[in-house]
C-alpha positions in Angstrom: 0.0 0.0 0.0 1.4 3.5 -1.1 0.2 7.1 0.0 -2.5 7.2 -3.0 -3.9 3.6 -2.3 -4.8 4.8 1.1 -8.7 4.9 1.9 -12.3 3.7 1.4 -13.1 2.0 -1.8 -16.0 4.2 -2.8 -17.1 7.2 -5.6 -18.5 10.1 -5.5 -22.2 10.4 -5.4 -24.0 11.1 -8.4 -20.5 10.3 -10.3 -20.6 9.1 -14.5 -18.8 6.3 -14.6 -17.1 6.1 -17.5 -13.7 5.7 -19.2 -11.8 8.3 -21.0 -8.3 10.0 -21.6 -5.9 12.9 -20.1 -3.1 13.6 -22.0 0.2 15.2 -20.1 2.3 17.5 -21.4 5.9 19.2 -21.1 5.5 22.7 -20.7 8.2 23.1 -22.8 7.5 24.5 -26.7 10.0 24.9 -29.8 10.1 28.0 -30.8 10.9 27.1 -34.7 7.5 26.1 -35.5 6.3 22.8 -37.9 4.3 21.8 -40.3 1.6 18.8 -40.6 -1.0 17.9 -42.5 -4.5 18.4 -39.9 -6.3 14.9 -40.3 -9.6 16.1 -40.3 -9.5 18.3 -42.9 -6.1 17.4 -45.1 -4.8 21.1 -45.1 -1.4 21.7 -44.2 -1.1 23.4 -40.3 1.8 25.2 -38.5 2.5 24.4 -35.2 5.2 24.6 -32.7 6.0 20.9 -31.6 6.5 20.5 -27.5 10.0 19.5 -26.4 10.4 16.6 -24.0 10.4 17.4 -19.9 13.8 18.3 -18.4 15.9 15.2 -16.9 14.8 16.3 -13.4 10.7 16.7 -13.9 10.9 13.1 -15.8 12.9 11.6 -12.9 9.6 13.1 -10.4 7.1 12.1 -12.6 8.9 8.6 -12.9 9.3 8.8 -9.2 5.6 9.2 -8.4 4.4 6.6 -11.3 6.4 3.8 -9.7 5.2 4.6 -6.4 1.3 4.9 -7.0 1.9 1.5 -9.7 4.4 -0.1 -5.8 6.8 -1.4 -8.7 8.5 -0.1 -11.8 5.7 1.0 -14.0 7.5 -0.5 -16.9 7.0 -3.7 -14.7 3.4 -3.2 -14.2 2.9 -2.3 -17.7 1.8 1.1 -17.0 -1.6 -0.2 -15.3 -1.7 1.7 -11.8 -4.7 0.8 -9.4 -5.3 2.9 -6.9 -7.3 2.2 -3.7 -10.7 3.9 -4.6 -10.8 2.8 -7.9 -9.2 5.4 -9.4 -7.5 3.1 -12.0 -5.7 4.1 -14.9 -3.4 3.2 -17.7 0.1 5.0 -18.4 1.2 5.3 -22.4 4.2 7.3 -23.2 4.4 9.2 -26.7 7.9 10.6 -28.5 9.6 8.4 -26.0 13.8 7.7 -26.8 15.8 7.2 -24.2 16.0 10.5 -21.8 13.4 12.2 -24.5 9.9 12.2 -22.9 7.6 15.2 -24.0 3.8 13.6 -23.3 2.3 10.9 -22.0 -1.3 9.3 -21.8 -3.4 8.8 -19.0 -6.2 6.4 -20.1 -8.7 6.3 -16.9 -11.0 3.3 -16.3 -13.7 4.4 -14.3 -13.9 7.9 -12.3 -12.0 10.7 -11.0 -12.0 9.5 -8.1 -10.3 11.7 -4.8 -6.7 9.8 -4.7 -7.0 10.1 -8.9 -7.7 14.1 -9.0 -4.9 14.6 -6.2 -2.4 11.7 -7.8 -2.6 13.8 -11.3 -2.1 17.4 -8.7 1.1 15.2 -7.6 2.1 15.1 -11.5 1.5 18.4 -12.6 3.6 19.4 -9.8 6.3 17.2 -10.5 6.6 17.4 -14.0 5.6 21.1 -14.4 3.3 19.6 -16.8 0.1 20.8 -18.3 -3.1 18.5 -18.8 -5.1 18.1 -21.7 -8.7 16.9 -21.5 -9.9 14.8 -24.2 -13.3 15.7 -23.3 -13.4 19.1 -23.7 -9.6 20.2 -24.7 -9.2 22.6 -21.6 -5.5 23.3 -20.7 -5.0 22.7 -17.1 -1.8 23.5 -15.2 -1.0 24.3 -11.7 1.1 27.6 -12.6 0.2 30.2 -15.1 4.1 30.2 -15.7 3.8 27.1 -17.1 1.5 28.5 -20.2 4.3 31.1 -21.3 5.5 29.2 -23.8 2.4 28.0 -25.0 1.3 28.2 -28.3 -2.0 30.4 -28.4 -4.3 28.5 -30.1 -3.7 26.2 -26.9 -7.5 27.6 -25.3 -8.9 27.3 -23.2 -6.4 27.7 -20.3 -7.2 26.7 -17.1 -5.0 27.2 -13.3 -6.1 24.8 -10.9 -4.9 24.7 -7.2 -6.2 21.3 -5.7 -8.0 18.3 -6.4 -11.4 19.5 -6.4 -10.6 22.4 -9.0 -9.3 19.6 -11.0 -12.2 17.3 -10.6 -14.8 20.4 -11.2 -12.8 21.4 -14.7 -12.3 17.5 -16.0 -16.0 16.9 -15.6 -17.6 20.7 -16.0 -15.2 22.5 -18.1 -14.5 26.3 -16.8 -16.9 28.2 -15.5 -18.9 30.5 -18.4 -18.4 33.4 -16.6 -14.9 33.8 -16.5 -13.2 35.1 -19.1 -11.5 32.8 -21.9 -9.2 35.0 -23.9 -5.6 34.4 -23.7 -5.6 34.9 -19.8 -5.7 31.8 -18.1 -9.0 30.8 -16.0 -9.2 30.2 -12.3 -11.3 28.7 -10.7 
């Protein structure tokens, strides 16, 4: 048992149930921007690529991985169960050795309280910002950690505990706060 398997095996109330992913990001942007061809619509876009996290934030994100999965997470094969049920999946993307720049939370059921306060652990660690599949909010702990960001990266979103970071993963930010390229607090 580790500090995030600790407690009662329950959800919230009224809580969907339901899988989906959160994708984690270095903070970190080239400045030299790229080009691609968008998927959706086969045009070519520009876009300034993210460079991987610094050898210090993806030793503490490491750090905290292998302790929530009680093993090496390559060992556990990136599956991480945590004692409310907060289960999720770890996948790694533009991974060479020392080179991390994302990775992919796939979560099994719920945000549950050790999941929302597991991925504050992260963000902290890693400096890293969050992306929501659900509804493509930007969430990151520091505003600092948006300064390099490209600025079609909205909305923006700085969250200061886990039940900011619940409220924005399931809501989205609040519609009365404003969403141009100032970051919203909650």
């Amino acid at each position: 048992m580790n500090r995030y398997t600790k407690g009662k095996n329950y959800f919230l109330d009224g809580a969907i149930r339901m899988s989906f992913e959160l994708r984690l990001s270095s903070r970190h942007w080239s400045c030299e921007p790229t080009e691609r061809v968008d998927a959706a619509t086969g045009l070519p876009v520009q876009e300034r690529p993210h460079l991987p996290m610094t050898p210090a934030e993806q030793s503490a994100v490491k750090a905290l991985l292998d302790e929530a999965a009680g093993q090496p997470i390559e060992q556990a094969q990136g599956i991480v169960h945590l004692g409310d049920g907060g289960d999720f999946h770890v996948a790694c993307g533009g991974q060479q050795a020392g080179y991390i720049e994302e990775f992919t939370l796939h979560v099994e059921r719920d945000l549950t309280p050790s999941l929302t306060g597991f991925l504050i652990s992260l963000l902290d660690a890693g400096n890293l910002i969050l992306t929501s599949q659900r509804n493509g909010m930007a969430i990151s702990l520091h505003e600092s950690n948006f300064e390099d960001a490209p600025a079609a990266m909205q909305p923006r979103a700085i969250c200061q505990n886990p039940e900011e970071l619940r409220e924005m993963l399931q809501n989205g930010a609040r519609q009365d706060k404003p969403s141009s390229d100032q970051a919203i607090h909650l």
